[in-house]
DSSP file (Angstrom, degrees, kcal/mol; ACC not computed):
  #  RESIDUE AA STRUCTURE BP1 BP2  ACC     N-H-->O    O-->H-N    N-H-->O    O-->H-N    TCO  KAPPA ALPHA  PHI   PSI    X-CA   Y-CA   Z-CA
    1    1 A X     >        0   0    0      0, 0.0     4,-0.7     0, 0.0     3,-0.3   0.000 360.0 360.0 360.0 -46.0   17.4  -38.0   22.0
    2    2 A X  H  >  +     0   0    0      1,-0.2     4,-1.5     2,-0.2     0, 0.0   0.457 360.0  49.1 -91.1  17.1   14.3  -36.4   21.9
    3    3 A X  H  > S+     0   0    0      2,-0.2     4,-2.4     3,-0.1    -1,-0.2   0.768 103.1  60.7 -91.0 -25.4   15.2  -33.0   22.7
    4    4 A X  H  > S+     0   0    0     -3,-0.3     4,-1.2     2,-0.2    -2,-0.2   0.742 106.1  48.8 -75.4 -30.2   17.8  -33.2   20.1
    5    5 A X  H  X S+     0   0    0     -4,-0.7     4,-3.8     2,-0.3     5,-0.6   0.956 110.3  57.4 -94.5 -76.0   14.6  -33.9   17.5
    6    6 A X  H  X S+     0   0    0     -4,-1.5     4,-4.9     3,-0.2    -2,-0.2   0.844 107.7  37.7 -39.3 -54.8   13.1  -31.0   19.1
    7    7 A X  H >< S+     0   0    0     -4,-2.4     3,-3.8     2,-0.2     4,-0.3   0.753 113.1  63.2 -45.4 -97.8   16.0  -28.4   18.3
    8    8 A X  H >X S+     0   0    0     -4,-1.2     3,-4.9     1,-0.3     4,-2.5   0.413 111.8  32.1  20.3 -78.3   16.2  -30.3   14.9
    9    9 A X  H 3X S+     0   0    0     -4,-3.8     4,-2.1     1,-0.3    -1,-0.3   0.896 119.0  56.6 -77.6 -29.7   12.3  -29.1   13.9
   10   10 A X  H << S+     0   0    0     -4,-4.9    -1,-0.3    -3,-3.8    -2,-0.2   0.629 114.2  40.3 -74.1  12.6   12.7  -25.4   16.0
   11   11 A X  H <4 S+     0   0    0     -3,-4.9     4,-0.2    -4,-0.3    -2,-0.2   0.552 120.9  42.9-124.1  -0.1   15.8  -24.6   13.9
   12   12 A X  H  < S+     0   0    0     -4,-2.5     4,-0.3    -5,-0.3     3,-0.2   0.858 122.7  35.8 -71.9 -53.6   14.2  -25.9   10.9
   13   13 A X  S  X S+     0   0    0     -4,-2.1     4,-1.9    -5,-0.3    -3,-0.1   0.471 104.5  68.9 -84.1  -2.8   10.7  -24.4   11.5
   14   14 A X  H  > S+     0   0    0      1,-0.2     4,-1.7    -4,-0.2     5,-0.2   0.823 101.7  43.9 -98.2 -26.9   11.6  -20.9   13.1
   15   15 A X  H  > S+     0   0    0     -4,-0.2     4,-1.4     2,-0.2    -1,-0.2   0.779 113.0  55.1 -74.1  -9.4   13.3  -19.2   10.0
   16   16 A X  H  > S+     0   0    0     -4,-0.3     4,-2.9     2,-0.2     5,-0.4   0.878 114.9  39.3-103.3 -59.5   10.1  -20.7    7.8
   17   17 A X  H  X S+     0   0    0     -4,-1.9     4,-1.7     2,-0.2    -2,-0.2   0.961 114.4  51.9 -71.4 -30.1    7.6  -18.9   10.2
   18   18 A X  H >X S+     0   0    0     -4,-1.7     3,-2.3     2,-0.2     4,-1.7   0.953 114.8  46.5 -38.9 -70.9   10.0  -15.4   10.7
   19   19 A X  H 3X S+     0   0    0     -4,-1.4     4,-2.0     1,-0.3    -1,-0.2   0.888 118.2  41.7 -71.8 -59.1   10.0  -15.3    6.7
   20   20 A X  H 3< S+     0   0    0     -4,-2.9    -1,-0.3     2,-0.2    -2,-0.2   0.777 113.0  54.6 -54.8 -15.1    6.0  -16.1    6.8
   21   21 A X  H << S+     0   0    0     -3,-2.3    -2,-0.2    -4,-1.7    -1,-0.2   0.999 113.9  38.3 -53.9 -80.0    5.4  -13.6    9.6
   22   22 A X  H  < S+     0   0    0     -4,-1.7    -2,-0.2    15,-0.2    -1,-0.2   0.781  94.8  86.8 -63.8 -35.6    7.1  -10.7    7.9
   23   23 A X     <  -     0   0    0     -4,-2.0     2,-0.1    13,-0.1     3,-0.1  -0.593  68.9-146.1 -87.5 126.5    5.9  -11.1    3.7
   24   24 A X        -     0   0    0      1,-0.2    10,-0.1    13,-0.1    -1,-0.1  -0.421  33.6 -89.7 -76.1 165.5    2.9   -9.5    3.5
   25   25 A X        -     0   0    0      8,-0.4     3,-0.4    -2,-0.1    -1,-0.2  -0.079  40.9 -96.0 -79.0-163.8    0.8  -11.4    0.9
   26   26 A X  S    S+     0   0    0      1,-0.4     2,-0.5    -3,-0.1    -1,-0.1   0.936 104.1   9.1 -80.3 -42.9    0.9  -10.8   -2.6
   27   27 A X  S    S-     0   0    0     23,-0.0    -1,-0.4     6,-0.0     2,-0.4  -0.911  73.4-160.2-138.6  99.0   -2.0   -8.7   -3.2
   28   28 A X        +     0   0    0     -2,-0.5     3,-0.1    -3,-0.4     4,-0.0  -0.717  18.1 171.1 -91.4 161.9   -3.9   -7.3   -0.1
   29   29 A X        +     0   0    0     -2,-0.4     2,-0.3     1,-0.2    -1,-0.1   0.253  66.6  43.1-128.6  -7.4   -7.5   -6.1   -0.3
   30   30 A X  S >> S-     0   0    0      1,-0.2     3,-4.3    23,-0.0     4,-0.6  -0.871  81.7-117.1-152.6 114.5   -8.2   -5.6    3.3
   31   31 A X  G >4 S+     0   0    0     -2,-0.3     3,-3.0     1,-0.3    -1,-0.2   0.628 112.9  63.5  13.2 -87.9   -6.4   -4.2    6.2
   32   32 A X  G >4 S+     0   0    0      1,-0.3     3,-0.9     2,-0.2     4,-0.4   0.519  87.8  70.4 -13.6 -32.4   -6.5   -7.8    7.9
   33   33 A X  G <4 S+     0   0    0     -3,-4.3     4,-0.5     1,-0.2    -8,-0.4   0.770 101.0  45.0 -83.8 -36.2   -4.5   -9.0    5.1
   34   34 A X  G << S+     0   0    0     -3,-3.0    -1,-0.2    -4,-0.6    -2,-0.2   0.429  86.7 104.9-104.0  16.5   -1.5   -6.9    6.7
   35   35 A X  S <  S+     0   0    0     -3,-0.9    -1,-0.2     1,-0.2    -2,-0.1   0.887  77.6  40.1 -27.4 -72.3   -2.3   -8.1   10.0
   36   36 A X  S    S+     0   0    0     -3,-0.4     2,-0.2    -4,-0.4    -1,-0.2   0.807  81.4 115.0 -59.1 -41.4    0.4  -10.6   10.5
   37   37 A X        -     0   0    0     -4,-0.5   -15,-0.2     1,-0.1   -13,-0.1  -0.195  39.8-179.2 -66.6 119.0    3.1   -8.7    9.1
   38   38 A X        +     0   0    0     -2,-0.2    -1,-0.1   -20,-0.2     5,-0.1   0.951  59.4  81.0 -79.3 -29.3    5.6   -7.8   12.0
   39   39 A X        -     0   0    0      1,-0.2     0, 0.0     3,-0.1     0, 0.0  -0.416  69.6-156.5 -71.7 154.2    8.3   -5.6   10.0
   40   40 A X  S  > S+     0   0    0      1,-0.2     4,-1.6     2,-0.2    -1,-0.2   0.628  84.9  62.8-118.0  -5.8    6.8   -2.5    9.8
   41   41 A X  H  > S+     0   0    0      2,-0.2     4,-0.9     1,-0.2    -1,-0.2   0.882 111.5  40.1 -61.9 -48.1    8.3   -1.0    7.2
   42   42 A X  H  > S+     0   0    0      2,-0.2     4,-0.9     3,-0.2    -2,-0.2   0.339 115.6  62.8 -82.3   9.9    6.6   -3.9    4.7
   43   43 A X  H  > S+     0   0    0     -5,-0.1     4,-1.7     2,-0.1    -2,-0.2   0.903  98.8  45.6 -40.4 -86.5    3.8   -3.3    7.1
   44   44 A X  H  X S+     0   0    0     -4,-1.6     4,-2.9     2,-0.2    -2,-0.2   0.587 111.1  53.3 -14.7 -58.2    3.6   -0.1    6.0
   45   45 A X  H  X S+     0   0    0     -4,-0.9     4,-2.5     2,-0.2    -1,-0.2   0.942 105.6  57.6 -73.9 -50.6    3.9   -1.3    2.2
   46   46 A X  H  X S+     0   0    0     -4,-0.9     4,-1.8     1,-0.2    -2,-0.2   0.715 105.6  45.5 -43.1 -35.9    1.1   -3.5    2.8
   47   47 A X  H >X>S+     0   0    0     -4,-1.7     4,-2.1     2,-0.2     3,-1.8   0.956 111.6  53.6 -68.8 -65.1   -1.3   -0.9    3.9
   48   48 A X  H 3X5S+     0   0    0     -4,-2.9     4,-0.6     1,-0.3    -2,-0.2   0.844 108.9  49.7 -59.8 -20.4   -0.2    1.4    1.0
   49   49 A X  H 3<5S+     0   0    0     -4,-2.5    -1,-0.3     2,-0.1    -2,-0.2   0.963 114.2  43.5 -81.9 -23.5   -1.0   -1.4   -1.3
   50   50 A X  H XX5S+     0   0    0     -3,-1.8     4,-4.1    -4,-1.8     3,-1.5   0.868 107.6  63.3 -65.0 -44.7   -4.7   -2.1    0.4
   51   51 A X  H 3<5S+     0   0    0     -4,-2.1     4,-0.5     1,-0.3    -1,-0.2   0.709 107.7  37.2 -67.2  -4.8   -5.3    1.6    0.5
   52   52 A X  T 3<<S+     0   0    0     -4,-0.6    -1,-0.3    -5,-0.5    -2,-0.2   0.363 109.4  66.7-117.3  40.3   -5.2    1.9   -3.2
   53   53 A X  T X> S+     0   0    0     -3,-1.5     3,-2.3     2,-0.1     4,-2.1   0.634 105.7  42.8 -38.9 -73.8   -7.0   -1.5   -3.4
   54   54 A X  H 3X S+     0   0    0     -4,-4.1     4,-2.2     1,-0.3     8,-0.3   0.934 105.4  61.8 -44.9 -37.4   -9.8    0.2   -1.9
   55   55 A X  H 34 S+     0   0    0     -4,-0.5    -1,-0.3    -5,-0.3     4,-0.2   0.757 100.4  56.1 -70.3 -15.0   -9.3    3.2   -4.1
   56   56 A X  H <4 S+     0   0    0     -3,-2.3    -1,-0.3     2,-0.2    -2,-0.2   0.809 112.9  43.9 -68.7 -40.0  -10.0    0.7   -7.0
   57   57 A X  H  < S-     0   0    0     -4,-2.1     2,-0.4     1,-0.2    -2,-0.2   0.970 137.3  -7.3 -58.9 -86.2  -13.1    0.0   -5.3
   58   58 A X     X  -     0   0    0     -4,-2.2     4,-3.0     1,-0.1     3,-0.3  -0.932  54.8-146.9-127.1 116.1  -14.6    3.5   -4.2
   59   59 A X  H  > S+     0   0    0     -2,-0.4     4,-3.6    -4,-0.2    -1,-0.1   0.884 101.2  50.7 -56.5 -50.2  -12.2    6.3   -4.8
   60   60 A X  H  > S+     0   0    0      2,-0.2     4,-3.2     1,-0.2    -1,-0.2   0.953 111.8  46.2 -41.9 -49.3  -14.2    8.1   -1.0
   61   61 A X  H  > S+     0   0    0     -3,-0.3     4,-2.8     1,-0.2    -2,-0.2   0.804 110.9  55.1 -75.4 -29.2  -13.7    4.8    1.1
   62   62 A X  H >X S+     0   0    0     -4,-3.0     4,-1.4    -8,-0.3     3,-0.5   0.981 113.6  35.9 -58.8 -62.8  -10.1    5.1   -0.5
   63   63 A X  H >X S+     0   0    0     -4,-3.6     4,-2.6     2,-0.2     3,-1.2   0.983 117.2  58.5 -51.5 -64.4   -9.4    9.0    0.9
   64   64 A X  H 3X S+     0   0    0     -4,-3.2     4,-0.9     1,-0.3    -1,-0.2   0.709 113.1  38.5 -16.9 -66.8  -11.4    7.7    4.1
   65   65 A X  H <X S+     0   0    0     -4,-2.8     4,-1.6    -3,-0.5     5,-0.4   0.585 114.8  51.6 -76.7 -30.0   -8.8    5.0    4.4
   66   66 A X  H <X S+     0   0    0     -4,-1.4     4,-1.1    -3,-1.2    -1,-0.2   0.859 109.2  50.7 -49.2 -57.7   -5.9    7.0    3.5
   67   67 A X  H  < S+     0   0    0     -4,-2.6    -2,-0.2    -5,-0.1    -1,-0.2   0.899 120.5  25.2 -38.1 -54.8   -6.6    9.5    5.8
   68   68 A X  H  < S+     0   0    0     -4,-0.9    -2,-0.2    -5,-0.3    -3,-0.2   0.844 124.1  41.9-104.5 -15.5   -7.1    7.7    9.1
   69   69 A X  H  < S+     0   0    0     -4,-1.6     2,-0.7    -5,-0.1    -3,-0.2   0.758  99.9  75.9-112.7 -20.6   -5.1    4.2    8.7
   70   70 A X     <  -     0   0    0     -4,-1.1    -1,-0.1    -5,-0.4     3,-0.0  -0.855  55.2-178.4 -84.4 131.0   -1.6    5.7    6.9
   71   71 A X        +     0   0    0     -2,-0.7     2,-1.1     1,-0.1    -1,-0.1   0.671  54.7  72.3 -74.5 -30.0    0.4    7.4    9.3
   72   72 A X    >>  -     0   0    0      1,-0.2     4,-2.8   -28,-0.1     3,-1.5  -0.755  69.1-147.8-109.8 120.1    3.5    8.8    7.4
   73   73 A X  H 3> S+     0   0    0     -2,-1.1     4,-1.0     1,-0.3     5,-0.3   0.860  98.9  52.7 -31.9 -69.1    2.6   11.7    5.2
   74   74 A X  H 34 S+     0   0    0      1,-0.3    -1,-0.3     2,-0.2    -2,-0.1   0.212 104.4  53.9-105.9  11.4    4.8   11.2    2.7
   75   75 A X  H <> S+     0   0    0     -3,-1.5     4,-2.1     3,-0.1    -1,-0.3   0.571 116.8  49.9-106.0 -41.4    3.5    7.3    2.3
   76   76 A X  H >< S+     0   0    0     -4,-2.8     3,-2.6     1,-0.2     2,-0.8   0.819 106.3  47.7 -51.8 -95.4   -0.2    9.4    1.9
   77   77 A X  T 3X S+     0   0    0     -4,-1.0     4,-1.4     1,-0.3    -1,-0.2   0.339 108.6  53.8 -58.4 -12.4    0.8   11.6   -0.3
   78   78 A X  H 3> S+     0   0    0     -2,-0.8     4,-2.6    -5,-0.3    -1,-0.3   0.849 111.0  48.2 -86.8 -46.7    2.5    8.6   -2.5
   79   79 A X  H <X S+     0   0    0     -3,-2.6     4,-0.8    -4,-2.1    -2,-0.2   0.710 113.4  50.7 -63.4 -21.2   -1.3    6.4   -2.5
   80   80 A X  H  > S+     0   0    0     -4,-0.5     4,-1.7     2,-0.2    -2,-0.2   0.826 111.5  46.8 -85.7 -89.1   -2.8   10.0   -3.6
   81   81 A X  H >X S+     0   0    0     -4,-1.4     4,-2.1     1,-0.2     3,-0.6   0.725 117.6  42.8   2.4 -71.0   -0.1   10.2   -6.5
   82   82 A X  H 3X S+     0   0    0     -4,-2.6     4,-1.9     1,-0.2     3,-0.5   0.989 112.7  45.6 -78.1 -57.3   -0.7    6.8   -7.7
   83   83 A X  H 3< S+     0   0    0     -4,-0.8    -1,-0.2     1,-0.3    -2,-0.2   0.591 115.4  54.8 -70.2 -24.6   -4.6    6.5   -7.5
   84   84 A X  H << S+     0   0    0     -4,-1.7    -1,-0.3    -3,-0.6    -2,-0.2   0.953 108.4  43.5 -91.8 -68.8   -4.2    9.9   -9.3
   85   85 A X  H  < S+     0   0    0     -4,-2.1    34,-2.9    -3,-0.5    -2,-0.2   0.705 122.6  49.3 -45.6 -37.6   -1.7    8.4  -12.4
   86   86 A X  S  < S+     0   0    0     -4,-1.9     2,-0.8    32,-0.2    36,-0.3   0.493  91.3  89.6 -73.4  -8.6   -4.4    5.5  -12.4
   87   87 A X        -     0   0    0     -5,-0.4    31,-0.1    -3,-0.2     6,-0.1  -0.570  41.9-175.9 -86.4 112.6   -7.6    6.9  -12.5
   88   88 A X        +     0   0    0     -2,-0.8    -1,-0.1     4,-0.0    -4,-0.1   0.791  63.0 102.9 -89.8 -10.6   -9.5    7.8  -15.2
   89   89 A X        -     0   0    0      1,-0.1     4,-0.2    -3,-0.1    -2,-0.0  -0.155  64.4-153.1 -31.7 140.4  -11.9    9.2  -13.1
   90   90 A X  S >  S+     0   0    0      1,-0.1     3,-1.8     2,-0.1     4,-0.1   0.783  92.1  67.7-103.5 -12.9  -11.4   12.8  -13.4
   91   91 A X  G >  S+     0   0    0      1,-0.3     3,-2.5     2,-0.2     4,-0.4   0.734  83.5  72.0 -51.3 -39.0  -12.8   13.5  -10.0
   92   92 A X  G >> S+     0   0    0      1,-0.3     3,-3.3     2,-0.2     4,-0.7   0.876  86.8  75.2 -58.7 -33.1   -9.6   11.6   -8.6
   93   93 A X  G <4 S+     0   0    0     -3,-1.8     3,-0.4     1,-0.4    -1,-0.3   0.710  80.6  64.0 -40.7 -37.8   -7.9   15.1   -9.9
   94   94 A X  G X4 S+     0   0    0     -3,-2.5     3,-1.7     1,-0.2    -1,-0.4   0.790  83.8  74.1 -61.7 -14.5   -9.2   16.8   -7.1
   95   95 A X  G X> S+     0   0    0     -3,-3.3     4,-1.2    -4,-0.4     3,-1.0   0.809  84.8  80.5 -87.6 -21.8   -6.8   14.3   -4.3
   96   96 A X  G 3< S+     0   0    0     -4,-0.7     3,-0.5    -3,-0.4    -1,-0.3   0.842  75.7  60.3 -49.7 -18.9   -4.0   16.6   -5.6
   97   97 A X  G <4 S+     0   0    0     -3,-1.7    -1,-0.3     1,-0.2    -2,-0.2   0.730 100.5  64.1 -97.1 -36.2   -4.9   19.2   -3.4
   98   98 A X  T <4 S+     0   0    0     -3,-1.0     2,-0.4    -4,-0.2    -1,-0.2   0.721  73.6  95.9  -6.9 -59.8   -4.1   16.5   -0.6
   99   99 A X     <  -     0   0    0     -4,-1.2   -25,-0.1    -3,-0.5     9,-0.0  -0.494  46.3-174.4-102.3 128.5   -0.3   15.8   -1.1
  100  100 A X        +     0   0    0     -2,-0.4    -1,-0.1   -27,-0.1   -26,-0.0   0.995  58.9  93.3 -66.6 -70.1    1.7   17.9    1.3
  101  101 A X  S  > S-     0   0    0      1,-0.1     4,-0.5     2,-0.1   -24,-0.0   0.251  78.8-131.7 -34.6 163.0    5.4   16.8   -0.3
  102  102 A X  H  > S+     0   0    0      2,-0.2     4,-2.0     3,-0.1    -1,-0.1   0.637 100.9  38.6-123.0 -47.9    6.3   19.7   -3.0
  103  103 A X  H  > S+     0   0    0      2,-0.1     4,-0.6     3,-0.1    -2,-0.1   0.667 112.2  51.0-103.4  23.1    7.3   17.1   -5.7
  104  104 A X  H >> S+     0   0    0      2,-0.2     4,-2.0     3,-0.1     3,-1.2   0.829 117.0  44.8 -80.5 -90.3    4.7   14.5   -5.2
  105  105 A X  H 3X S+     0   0    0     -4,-0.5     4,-5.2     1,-0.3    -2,-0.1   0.649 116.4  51.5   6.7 -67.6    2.1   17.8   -5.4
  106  106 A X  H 3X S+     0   0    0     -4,-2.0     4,-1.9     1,-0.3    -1,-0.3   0.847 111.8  39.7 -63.6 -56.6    4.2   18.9   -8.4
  107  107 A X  H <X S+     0   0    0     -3,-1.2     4,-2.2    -4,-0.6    -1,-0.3   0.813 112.4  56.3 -49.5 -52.1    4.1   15.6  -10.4
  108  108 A X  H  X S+     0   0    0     -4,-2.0     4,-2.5     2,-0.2    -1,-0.2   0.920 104.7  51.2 -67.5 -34.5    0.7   15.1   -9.5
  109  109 A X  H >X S+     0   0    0     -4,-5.2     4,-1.2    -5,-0.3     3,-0.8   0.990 110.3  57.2 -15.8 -92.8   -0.1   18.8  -11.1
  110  110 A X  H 3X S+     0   0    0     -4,-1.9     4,-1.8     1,-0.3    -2,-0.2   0.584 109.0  40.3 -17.7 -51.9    1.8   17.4  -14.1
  111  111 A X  H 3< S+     0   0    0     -4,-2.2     6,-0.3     1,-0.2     7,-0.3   0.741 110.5  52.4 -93.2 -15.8   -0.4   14.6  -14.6
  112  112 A X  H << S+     0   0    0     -4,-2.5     3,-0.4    -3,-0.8    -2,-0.2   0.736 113.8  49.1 -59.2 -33.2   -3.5   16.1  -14.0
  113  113 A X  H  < S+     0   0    0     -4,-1.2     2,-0.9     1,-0.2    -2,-0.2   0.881 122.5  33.6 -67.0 -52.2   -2.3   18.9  -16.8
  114  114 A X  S >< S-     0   0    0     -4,-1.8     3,-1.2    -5,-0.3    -1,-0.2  -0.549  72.6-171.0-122.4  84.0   -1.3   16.1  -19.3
  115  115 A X  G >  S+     0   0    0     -2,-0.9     3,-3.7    -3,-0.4    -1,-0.2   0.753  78.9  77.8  -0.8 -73.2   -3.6   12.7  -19.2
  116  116 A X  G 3  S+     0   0    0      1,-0.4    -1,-0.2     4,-0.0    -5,-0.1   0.634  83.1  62.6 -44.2 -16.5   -1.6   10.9  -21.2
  117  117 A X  G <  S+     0   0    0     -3,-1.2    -1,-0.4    -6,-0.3    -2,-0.2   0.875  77.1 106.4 -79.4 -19.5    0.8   10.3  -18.4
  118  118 A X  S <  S-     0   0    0     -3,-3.7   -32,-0.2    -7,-0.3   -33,-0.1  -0.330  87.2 -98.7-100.0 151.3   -1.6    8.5  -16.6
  119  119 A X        -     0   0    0    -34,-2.9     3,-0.1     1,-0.1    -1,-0.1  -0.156  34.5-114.6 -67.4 157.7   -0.9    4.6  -16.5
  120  120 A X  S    S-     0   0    0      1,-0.2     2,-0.2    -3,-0.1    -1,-0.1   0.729  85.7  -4.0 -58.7 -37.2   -3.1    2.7  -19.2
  121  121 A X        -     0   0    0    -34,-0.0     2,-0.4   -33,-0.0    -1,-0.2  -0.946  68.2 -98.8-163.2 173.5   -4.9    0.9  -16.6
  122  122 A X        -     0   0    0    -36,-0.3     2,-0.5    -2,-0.2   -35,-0.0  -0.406  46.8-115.6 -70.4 116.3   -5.6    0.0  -13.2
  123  123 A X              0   0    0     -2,-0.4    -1,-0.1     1,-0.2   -67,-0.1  -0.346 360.0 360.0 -51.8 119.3   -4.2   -3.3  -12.2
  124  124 A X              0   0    0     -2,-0.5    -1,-0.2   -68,-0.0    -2,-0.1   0.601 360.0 360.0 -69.5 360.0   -7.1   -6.0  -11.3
């Protein structure tokens, strides 16, 4: 009887922790925040949202963090891009010179030519 209880609450309670394992939280702000998550593809996402987290903070510590803690290029060059479309900063202009991909590069060109593309503001 009381193994049966057990199964009961592991086949109740193991899809509840998988699904918390894996979702990164809603909004990370620190590295740690993507800690838990095992799929590494929302891994992945989780970083790229903490690295432009930082970049809302200080646009250096952001390239610092871009640089050393995304691995896939083409996930960089996408955190450069955005920070780039968000920024009013004009100094952020320079991170174009950054992004390897040929239409990330190109786009980011684009919006560096013509402000007005750049989002209205930075989400808080």
């Amino acid at each position: 009887m009381r193994w049966k209880l057990v199964v009961t609450v592991l086949v109740l309670v193991a899809p509840v922790a998988f699904f918390l394992l894996t979702r990164p939280p809603a909004n990370p702000t620190e590295e740690s925040d993507c800690a838990l998550v095992i799929s590494s593809g929302k891994k992945k996402d989780c970083m790229v949202a903490v690295a432009l987290a930082i970049f809302a903070k200080d646009g250096r510590l952001g390239a610092e963090f871009t640089e050393a803690r995304i691995a896939d290029p083409l996930q960089r060059d996408f955190v450069y891009l955005e920070w780039v479309k968000a920024s009013r900063d004009p100094a952020s202009d320079a991170l174009c010179k950054h992004i390897k991909d040929k239409a990330f590069r190109s786009q980011c060109d684009t919006t560096v030519k013509r402000p007005h593309l750049k989002k209205q503001a930075w989400p808080k």
